[in-house]
C-alpha positions as CSV (number, residue, x, y, z in Angstrom):
1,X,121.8,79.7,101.0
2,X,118.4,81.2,99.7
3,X,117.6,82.8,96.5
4,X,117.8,87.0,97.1
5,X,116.0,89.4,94.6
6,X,117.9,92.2,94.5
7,X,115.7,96.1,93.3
8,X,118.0,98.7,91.5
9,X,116.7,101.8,92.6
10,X,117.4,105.5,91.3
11,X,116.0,107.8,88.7
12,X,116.6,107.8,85.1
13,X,116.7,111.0,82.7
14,X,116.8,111.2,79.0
15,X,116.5,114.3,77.0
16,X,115.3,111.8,74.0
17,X,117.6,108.5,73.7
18,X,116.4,105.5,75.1
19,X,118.4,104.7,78.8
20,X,120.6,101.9,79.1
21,X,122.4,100.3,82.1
22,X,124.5,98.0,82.5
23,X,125.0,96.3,86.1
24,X,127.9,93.9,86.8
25,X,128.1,92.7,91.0
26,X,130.3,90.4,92.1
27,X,132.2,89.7,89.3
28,X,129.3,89.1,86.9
29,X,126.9,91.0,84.6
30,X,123.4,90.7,86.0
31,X,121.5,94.0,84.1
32,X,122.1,94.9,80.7
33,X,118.7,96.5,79.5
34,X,117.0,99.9,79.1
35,X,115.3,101.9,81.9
36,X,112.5,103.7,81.8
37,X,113.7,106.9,82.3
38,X,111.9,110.9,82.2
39,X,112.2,112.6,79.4
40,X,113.3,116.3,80.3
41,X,114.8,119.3,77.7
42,X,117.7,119.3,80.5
43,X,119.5,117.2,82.6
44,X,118.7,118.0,86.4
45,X,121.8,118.0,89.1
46,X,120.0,116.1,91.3
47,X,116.3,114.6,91.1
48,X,114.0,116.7,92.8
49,X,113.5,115.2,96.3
50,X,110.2,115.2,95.7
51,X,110.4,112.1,93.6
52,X,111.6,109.1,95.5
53,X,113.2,106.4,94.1
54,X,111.6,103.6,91.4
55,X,112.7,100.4,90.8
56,X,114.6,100.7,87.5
57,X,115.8,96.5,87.1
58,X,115.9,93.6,89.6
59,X,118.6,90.8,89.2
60,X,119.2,87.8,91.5
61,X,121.7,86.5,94.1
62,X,121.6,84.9,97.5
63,X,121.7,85.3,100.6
64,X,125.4,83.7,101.6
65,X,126.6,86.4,99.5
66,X,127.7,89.4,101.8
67,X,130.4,91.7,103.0
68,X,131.9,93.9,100.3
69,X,130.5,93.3,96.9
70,X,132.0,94.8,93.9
71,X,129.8,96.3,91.8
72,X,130.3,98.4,88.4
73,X,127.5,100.6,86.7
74,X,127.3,102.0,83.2
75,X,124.9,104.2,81.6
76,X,124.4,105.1,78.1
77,X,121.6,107.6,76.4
78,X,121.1,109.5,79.4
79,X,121.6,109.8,83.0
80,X,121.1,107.1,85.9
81,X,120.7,108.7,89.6
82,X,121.8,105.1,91.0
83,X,120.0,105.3,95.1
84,X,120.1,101.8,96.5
85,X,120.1,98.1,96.4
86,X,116.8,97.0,98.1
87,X,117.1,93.3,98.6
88,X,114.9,90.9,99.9
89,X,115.6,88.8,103.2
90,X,116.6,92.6,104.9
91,X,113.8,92.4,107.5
92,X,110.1,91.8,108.2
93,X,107.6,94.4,108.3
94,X,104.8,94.1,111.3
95,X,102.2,95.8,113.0
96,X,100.3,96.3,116.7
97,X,97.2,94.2,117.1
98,X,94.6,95.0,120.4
99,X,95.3,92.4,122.9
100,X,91.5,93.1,123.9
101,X,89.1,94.7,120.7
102,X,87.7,96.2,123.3
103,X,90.6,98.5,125.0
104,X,92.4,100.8,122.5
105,X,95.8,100.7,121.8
106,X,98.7,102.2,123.9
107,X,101.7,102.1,122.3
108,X,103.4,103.2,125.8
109,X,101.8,99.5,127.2
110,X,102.9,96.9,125.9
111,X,100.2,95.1,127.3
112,X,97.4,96.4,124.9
113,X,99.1,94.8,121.9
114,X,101.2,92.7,120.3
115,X,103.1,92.4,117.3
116,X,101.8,90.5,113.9
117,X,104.0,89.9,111.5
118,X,102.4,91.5,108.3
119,X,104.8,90.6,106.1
120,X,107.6,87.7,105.8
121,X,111.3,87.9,105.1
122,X,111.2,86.4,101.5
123,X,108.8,89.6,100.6
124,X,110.6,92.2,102.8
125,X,112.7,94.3,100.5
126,X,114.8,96.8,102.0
127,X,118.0,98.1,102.9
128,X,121.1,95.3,103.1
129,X,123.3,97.5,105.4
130,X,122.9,100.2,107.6
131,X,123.0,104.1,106.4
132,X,124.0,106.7,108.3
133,X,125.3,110.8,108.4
134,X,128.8,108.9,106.9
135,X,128.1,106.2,104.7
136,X,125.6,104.2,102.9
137,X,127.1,101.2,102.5
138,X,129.4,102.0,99.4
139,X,133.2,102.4,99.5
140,X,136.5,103.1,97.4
141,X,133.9,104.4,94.8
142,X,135.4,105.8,91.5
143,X,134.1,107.2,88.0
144,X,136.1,106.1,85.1
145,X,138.5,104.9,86.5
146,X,139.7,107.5,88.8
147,X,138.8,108.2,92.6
148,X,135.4,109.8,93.2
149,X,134.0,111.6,96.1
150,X,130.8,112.3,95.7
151,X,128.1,112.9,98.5
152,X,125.1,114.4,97.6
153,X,122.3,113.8,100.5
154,X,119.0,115.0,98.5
155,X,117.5,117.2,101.2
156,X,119.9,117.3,103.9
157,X,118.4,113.7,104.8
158,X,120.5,110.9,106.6
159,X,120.6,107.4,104.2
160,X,121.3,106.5,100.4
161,X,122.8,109.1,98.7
162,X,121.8,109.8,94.5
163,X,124.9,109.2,92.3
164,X,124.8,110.7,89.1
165,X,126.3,108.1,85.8
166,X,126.1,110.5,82.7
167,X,125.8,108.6,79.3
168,X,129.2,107.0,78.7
169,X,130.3,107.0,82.1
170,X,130.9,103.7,84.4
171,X,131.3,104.1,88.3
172,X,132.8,101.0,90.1
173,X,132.5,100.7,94.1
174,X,132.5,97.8,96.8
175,X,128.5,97.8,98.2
176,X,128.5,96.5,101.9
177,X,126.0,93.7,102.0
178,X,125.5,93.2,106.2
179,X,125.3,89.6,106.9
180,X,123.8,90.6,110.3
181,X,120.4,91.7,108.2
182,X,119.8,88.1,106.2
183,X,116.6,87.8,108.3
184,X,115.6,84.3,107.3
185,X,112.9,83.7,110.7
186,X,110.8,86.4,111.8
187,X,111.8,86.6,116.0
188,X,109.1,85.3,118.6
């Protein structure tokens, strides 16, 4: 068991008030704090998708917590487009050294490079689970209390979905953390 950052990830909007969320996972509160949020003179449906998600709060967990997490989100003073959990231990991030400095890079032949690991699992955030054209992790998802289906793939892209919270609103859903992507050592 390690130590896992978890990285709220969505877009905030505020037409004046100051944006407030509140986070509870796994049973206990771990964000209760304002967001900074864009102040607009309306609401949008969606974030444009030419804004990617920011990180809006970071809690922490760890890393022998996984399978489905129940998680609850509340908003007030404005609207919260809740993305993703990015969490840390998800992966390693590397890159394609020359073999010779002399002979250029193939990336067809293997034997022109090889792999460095640029960065380590502790600083590799990323997705816990694996998204695709049908889910994003989260299941049995509601909105006050009542069943929700809500799929709205900004841009007709596969992967995390936006989910609008409104000001006094609370959406509850289980979040699939995949125990199959704690990467703890880096493969040789």
């Amino acid at each position: 068991m390690v130590q896992r950052i978890v990285k709220l990830k969505g877009q905030a909007y505020t037409t004046g008030s100051a944006v407030t969320v509140q986070v509870s996972y796994n049973g206990a509160e771990v964000i209760n704090t304002g967001v900074t949020a864009s102040t607009v003179t309306e609401i949008p449906v969606s974030p444009p998708t030419t804004e990617p998600a920011v990180e809006l709060a970071i809690f922490e967990t760890t890393t022998d917590i996984t399978g489905q997490i129940p998680v609850t989100i509340s908003v007030t003073g404005g609207t919260l487009f809740f993305a993703h959990f990015w969490m840390n231990y998800s992966g390693y991030a590397g890159e394609m050294q020359a073999t010779d400095p002399n002979v250029p890079i193939d990336p067809a032949n293997p034997a022109t490079f090889r792999w460095v690991v640029t960065e380590q699992p502790d600083s590799y955030y990323g997705d816990p689970n694996t998204n695709d054209a049908e889910s994003d992790g989260i299941s049995n998802l509601t909105k006050n209390g009542s069943p929700w289906v809500w799929r709205e793939n900004v841009g007709d892209r596969l992967g995390d979905w936006k989910y609008p919270v409104h000001a006094g609103e609370t959406i509850a859903f289980d979040f699939f953390v995949d125990p199959t992507k704690v990467i703890f050592v880096v493969p040789t």
